[in-house]
FIRO-375047 format. One record per residue (C-alpha): residue number from 1; x, y, z. Coordinates in nm, 2 decimals, m for minus. Example, Ala and Ser with C-alpha at 12.3 -4.5 7.8 and 13.67 -1.06 7.14 Angstrom:
// FIRO-375047
> nr | xx | yy | zz
> 1 | 1.23 | m0.45 | 0.78
> 2 | 1.37 | m0.11 | 0.71
// end
This chain:
// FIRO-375047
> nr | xx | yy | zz
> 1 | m0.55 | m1.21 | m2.67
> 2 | m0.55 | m0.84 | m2.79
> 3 | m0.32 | m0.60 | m2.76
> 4 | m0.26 | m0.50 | m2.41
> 5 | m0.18 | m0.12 | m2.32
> 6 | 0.16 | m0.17 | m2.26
> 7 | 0.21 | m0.37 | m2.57
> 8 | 0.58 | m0.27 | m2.75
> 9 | 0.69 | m0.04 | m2.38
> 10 | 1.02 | m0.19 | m2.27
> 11 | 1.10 | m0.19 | m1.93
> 12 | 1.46 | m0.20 | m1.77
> 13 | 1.43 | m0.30 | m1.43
> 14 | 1.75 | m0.21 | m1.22
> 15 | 1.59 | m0.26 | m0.89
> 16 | 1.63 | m0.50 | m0.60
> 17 | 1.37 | m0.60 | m0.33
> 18 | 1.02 | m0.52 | m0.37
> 19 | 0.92 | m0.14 | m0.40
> 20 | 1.11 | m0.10 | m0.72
> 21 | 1.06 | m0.45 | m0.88
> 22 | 0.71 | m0.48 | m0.77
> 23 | 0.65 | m0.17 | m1.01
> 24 | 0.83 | m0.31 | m1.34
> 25 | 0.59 | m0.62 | m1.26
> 26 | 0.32 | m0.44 | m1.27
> 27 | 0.43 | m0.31 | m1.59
> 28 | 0.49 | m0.64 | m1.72
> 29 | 0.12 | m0.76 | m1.59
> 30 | 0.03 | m0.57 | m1.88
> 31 | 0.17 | m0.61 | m2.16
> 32 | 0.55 | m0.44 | m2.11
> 33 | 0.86 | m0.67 | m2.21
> 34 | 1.06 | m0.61 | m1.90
> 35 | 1.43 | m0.67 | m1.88
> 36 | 1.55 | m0.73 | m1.52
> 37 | 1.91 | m0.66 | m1.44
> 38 | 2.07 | m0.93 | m1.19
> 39 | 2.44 | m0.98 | m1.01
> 40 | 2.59 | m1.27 | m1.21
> 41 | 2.60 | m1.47 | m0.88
> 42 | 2.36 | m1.39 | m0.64
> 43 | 2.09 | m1.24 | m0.81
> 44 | 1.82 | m1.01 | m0.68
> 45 | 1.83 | m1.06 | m0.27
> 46 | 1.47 | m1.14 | m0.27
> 47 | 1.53 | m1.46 | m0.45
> 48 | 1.68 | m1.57 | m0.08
> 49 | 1.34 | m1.48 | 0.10
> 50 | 1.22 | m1.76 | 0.33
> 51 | 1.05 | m1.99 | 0.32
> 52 | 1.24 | m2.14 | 0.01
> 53 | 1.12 | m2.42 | m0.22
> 54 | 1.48 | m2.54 | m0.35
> 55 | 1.72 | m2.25 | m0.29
> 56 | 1.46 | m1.98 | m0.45
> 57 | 1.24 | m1.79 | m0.27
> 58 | 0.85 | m1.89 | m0.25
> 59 | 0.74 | m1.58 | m0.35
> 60 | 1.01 | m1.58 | m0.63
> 61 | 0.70 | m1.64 | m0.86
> 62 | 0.56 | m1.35 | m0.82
> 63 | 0.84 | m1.11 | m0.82
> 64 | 0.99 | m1.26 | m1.10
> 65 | 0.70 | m1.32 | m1.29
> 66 | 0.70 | m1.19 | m1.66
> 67 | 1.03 | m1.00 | m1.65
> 68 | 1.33 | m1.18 | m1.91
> 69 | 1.68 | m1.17 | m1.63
> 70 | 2.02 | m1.05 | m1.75
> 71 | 2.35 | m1.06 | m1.53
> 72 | 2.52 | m0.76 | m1.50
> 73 | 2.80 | m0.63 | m1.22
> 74 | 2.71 | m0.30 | m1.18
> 75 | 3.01 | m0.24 | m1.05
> 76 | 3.26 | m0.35 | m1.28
> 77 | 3.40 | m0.03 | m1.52
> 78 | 3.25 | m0.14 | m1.82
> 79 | 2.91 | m0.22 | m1.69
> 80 | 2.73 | 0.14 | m1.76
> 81 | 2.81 | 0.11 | m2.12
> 82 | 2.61 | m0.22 | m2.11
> 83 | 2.40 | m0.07 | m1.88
> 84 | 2.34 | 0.24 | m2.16
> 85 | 2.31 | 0.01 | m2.43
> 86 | 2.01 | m0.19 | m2.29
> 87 | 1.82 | 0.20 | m2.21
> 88 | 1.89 | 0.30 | m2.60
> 89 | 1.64 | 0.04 | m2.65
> 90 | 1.41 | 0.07 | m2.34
> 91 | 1.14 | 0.34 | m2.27
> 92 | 1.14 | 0.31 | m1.90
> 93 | 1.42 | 0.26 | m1.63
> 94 | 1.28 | 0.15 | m1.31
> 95 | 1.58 | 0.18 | m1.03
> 96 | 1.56 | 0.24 | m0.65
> 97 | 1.99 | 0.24 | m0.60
> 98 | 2.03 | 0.58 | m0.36
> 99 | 2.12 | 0.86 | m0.57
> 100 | 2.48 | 0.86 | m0.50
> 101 | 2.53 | 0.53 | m0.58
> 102 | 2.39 | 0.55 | m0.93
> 103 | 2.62 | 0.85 | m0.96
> 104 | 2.89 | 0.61 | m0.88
> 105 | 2.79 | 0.35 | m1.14
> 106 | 2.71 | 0.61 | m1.42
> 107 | 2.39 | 0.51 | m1.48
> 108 | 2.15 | 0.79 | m1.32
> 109 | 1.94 | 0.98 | m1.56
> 110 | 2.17 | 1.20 | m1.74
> 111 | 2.42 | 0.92 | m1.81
> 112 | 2.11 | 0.73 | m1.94
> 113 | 1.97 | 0.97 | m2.16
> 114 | 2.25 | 0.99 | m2.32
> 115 | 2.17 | 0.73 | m2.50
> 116 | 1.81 | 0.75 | m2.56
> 117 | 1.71 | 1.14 | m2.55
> 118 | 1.31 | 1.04 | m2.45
> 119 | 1.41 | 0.76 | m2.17
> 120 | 1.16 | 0.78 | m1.87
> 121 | 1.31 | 0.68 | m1.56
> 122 | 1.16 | 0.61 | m1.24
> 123 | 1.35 | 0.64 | m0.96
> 124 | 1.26 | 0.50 | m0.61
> 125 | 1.44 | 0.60 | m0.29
> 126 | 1.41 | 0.60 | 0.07
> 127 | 1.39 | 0.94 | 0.07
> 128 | 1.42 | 1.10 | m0.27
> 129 | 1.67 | 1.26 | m0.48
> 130 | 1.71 | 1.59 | m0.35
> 131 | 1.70 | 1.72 | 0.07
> 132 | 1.93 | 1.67 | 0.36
> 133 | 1.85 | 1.31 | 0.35
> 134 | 1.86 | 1.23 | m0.02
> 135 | 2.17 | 0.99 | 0.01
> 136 | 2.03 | 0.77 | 0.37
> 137 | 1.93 | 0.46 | 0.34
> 138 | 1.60 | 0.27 | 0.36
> 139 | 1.34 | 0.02 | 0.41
> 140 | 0.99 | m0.03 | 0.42
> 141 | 0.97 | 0.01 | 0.77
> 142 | 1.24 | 0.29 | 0.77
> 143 | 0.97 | 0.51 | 0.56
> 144 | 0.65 | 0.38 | 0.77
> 145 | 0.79 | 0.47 | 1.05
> 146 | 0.92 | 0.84 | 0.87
> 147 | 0.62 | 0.89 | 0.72
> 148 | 0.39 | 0.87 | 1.05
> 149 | 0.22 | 0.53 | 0.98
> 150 | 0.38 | 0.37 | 1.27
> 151 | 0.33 | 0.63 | 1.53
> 152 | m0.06 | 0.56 | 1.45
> 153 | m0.05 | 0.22 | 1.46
> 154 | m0.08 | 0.00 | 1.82
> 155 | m0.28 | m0.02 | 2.12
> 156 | m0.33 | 0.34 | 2.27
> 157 | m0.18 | 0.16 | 2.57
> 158 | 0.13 | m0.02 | 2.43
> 159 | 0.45 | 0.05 | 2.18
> 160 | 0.39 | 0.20 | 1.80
> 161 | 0.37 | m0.12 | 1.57
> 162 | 0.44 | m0.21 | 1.22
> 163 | 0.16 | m0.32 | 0.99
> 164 | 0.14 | m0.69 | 0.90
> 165 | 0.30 | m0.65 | 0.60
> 166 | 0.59 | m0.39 | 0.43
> 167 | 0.30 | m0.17 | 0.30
> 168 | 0.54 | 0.11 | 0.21
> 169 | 0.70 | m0.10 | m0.10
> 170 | 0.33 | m0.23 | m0.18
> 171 | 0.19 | 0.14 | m0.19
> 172 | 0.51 | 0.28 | m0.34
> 173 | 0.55 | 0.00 | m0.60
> 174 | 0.17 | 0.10 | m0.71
> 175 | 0.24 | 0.46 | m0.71
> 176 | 0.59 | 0.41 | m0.89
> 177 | 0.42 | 0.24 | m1.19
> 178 | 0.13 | 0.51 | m1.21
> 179 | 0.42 | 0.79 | m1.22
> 180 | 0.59 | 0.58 | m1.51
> 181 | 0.27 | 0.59 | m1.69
> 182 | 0.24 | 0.98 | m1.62
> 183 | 0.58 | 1.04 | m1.73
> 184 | 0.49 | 0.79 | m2.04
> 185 | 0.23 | 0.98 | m2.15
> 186 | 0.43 | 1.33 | m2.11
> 187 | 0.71 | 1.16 | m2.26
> 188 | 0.47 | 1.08 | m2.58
> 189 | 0.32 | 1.48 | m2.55
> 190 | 0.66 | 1.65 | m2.49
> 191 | 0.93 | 1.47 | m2.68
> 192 | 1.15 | 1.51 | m2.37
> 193 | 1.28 | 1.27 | m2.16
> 194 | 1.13 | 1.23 | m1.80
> 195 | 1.27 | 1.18 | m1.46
> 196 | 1.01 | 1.05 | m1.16
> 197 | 1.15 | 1.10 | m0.82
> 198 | 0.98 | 0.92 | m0.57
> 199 | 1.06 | 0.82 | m0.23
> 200 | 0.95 | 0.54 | m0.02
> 201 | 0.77 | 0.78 | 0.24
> 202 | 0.54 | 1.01 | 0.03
> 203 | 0.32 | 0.77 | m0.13
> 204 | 0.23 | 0.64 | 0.26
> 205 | 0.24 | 1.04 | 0.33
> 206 | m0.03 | 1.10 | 0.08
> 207 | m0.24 | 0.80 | 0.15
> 208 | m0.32 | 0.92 | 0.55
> 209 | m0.51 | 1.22 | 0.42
> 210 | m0.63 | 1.32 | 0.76
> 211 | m0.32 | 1.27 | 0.91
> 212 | m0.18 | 1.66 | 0.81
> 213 | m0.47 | 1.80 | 0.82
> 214 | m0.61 | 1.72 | 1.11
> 215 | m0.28 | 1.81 | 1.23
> 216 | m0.29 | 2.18 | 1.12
> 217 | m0.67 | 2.20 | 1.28
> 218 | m0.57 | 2.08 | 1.64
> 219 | m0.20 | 2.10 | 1.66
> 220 | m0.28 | 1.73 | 1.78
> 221 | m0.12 | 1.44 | 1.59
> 222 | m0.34 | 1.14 | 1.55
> 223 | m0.18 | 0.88 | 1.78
> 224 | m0.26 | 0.51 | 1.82
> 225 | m0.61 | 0.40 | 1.88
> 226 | m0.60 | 0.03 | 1.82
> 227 | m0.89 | m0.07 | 1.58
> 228 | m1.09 | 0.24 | 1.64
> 229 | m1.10 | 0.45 | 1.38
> 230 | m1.03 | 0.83 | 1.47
> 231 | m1.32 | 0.99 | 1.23
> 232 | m1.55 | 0.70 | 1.30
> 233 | m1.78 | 0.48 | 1.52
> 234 | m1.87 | 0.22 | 1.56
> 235 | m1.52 | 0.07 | 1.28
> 236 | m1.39 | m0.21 | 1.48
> 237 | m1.32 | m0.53 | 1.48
> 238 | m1.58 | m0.75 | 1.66
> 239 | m1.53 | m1.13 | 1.80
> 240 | m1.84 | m1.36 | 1.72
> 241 | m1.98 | m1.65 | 1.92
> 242 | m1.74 | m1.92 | 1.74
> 243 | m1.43 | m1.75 | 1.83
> 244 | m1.41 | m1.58 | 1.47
> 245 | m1.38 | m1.17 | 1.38
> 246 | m1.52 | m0.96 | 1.17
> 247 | m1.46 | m0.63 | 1.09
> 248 | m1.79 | m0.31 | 1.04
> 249 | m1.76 | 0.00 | 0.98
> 250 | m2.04 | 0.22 | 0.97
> 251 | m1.89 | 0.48 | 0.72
> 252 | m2.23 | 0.70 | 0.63
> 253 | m2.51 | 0.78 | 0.84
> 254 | m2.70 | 0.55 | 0.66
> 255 | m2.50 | 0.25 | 0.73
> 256 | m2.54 | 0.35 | 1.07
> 257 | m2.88 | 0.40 | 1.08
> 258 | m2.89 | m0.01 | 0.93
> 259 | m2.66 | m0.09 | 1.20
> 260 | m2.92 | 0.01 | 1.46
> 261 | m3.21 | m0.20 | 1.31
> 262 | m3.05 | m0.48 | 1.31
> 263 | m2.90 | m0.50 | 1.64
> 264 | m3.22 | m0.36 | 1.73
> 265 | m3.09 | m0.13 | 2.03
> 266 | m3.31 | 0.19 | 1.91
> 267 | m3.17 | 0.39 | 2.19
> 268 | m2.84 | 0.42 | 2.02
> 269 | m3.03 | 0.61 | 1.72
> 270 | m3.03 | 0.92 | 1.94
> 271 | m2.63 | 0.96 | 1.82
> 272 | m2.71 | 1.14 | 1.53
> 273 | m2.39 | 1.25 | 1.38
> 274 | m2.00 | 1.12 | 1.37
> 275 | m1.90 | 1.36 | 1.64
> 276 | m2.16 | 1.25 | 1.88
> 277 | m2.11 | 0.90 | 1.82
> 278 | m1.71 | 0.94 | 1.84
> 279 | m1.77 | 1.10 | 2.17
> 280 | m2.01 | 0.82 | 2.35
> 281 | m1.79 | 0.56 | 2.15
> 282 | m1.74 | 0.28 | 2.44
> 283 | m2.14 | 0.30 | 2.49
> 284 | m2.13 | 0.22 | 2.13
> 285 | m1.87 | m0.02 | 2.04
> 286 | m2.01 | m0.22 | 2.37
> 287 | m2.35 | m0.27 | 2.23
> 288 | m2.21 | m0.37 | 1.87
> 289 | m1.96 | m0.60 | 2.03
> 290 | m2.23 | m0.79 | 2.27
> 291 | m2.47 | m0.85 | 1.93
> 292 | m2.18 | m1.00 | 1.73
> 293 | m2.10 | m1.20 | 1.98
> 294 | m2.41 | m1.40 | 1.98
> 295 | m2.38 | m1.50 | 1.67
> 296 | m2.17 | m1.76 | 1.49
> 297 | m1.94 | m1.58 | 1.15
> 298 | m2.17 | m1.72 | 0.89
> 299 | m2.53 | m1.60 | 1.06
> 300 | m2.38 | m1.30 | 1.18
> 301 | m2.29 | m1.24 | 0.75
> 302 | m2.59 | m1.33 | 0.66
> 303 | m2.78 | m1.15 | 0.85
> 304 | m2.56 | m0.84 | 0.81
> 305 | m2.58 | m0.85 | 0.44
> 306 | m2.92 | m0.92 | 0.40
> 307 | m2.96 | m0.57 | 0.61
> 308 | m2.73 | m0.36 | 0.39
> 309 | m2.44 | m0.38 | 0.67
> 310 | m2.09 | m0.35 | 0.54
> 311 | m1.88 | m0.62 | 0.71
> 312 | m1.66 | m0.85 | 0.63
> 313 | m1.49 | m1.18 | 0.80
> 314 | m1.05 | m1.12 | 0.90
> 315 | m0.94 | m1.40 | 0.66
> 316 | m0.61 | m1.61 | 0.69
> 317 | m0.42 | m1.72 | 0.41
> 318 | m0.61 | m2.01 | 0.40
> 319 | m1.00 | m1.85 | 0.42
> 320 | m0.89 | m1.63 | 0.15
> 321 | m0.75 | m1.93 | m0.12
> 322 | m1.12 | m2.10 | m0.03
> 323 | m1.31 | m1.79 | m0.08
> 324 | m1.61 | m1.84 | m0.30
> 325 | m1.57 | m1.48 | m0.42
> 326 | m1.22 | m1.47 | m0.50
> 327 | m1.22 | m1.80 | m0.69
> 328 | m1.43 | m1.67 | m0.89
> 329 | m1.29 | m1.36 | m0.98
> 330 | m0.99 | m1.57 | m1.03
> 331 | m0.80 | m1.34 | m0.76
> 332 | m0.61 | m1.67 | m0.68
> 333 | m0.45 | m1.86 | m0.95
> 334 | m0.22 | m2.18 | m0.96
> 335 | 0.13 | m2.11 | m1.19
> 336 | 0.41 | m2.30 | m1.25
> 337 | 0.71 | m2.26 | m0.99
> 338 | 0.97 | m2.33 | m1.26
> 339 | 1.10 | m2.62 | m1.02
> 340 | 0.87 | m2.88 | m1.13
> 341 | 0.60 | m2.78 | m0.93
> 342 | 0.31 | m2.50 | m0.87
> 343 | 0.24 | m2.23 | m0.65
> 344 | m0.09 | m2.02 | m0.62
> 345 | m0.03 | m1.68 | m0.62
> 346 | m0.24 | m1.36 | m0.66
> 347 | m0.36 | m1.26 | m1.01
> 348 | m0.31 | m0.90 | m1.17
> 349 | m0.56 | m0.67 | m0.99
> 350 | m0.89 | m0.56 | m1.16
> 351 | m1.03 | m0.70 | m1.47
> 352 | m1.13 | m0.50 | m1.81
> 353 | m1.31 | m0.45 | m2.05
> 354 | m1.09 | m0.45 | m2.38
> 355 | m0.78 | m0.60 | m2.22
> 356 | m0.66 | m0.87 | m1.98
> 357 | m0.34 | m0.89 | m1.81
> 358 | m0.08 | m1.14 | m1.86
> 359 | 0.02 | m1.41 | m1.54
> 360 | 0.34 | m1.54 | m1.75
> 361 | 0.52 | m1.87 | m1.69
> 362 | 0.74 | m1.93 | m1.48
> 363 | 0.97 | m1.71 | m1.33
> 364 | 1.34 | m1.70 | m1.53
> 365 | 1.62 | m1.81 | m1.37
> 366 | 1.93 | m1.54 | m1.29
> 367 | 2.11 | m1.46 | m1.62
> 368 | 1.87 | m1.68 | m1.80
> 369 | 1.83 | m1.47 | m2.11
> 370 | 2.12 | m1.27 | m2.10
> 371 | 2.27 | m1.40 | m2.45
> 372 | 1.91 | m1.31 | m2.59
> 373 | 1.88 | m0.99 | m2.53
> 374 | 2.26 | m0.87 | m2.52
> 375 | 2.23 | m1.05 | m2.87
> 376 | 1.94 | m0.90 | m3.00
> 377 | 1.97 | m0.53 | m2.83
> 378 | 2.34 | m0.44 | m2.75
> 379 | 2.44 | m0.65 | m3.07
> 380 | 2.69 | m0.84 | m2.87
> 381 | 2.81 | m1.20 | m3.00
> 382 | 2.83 | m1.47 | m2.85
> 383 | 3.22 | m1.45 | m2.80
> 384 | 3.15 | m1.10 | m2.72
> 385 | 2.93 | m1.27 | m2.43
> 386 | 3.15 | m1.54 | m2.34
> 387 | 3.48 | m1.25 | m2.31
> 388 | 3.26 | m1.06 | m2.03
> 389 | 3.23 | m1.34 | m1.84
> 390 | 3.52 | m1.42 | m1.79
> 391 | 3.62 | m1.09 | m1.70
> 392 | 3.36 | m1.07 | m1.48
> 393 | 3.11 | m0.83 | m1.61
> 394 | 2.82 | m1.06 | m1.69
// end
């Protein structure tokens, strides 16, 4: 394998959860050696997640996955020196402790750059370092719902609900490990050592780019609509004849205009523009949702596609491991659990031209190579290791 991008960029990953670790493993996906720093006993709390397999978490394997653990208790006294003697040798701290508490611990940035004077660190919080609320604390859902997401997201008739899934660490963890390769690269430009500060709630702030906007135009916020898409109809979710859904959004007057043809209502083509079609929208959605239900998923696809229609079937866990397409990009892959068994899991994102991401074995277990790298970067021996221990600090 060549060289990947990150090839000889340490990582120190003093995170718990998902937002945090989620961007060190992305790091790691590609190239970084990434050092993850664990209590001595319990480890990170998302190695408890349910369902377990053993007494680790199922989705251990991928939140673990190509990061090297040490033990460390943060908050024993002579942890930060440990702590500062891993960052003299790393190029990126990824934490998401609330500001305070690295205070506390002596580890934020300035007790860190002490000890390497061009450490990047990239600091994830509920709600940011600085600002009335910098020292609250916070979840995924805490920021959705902060951010706005979850007052948009229902039935216009029933409560606000969460999304399926924590997206807030997902987008955050993304975001978090594009601002440590911005502060990377200014790191490399400047000389100068480089704080990111980024809460859970603006990345999901500055993904809903209508939200503010649209906002400041009607001094109306956007409020839950179900399925329907505020800026757009028909964008639904339709049921088909064999009790399936599918999901078609006519983005562009030209996938509209496709639409038409091939439910053949020509009527509907007098709806010329977004406004206009937004405005007779239950006319619309009706005659969309009476032609996809006449058909069975596959026909319906097939018939779609072959007319230029943008849809798509709503997959469960199961459709999407038996997907032609995605086992064939190799978006699902089967690893080694570490327990004697294997696990599929999603595969690094994108593919590339003059690089390819790494999946790793399997994931370490707590402390597992805490003699290694102690040994080889804080020059400790192993009595030196051994005399922590007992004292607690490892």
């Amino acid at each position: 394998m060549p060289d990947q991008p990150l090839s000889g960029i340490r990582v120190l990953d003093i995170s718990t959860i998902l937002a945090g670790p989620l961007a060190a493993t992305l790091l790691g996906e590609f190239g970084a050696d990434v050092i993850k720093i664990e209590h001595p006993t319990s480890g990170d709390p998302a190695r408890q997640y349910p369902p377990l397999v053993g007494d680790t978490s199922a989705a251990w394997v991928m939140h673990g996955r190509n990061k090297r653990s040490v033990t460390i208790d943060l908050r024993h006294a002579e942890a930060a020196e440990l702590v500062g003697r891993l960052a003299e040798n790393a190029d990126i701290v990824v934490t998401n402790f609330r500001p305070a508490t690295l205070k506390k611990y002596h580890i934020d940035f300035d007790d860190l750059r002490r000890y390497r004077s061009d450490l990047v660190m990239i600091h994830v919080s509920a709600y940011g370092r600085t600002g009335p609320y910098a020292d609250r604390p916070g979840f995924a859902r805490v920021a959705e719902g902060f951010a706005g997401l979850t007052h948009r997201t229902g039935d216009p008739a029933g409560p606000p609900m969460f999304a399926g899934y924590p997206v807030a660490d997902g987008v955050t963890g993304y975001y978090a490990a594009f601002a440590a390769l911005l502060a990377l690269r200014q790191r490399d430009l400047t000389g100068e050592a480089q704080l990111a500060d980024i809460p859970l709630f603006e990345p999901l702030l500055r993904m809903m780019e209508d939200f503010i906007a649209d906002f400041s135009v009607t001094g109306t916020s956007v409020g839950r609509q179900g399925n329907e898409n505020p800026h757009i109809s028909p964008n639904n979710m339709y049921r088909t004849r064999d009790d399936q859904w599918v999901a078609i959004p006519a983005s562009t007057q030209r996938m509209w205009e496709r639409l038409v043809e091939v439910i053949d209502v020509p009527e509907l083509m007098v709806h010329r523009t977004l406004t206009n079609r937004i405005d007779h929208r239950v006319e619309i959605e009706s005659k969309v949702a009476d032609f996809v239900s006449s058909y069975d998923l596959d026909p319906l696809l097939e018939k779609l596609t072959a007319a230029g229609v943008a849809a798509g079937p709503l997959n469960s866990a199961e459709q999407v491991c038996n997907d032609p397409q995605i086992r064939h990009r190799g978006s699902i892959i089967e690893v080694d659990d570490g327990q004697g068994g294997s696990r599929l899991v999603q595969a690094p994102a994108g593919r590339f031209s003059g690089f390819e991401s790494t999946i790793g074995g399997a994931p370490p277990a707590v402390g597992a190579d805490t003699e290694a790298v102690f040994g080889t970067l804080a020059g400790l021996t192993t009595d030196d290791i051994t005399t922590l221990r007992d004292r607690g600090v490892l």
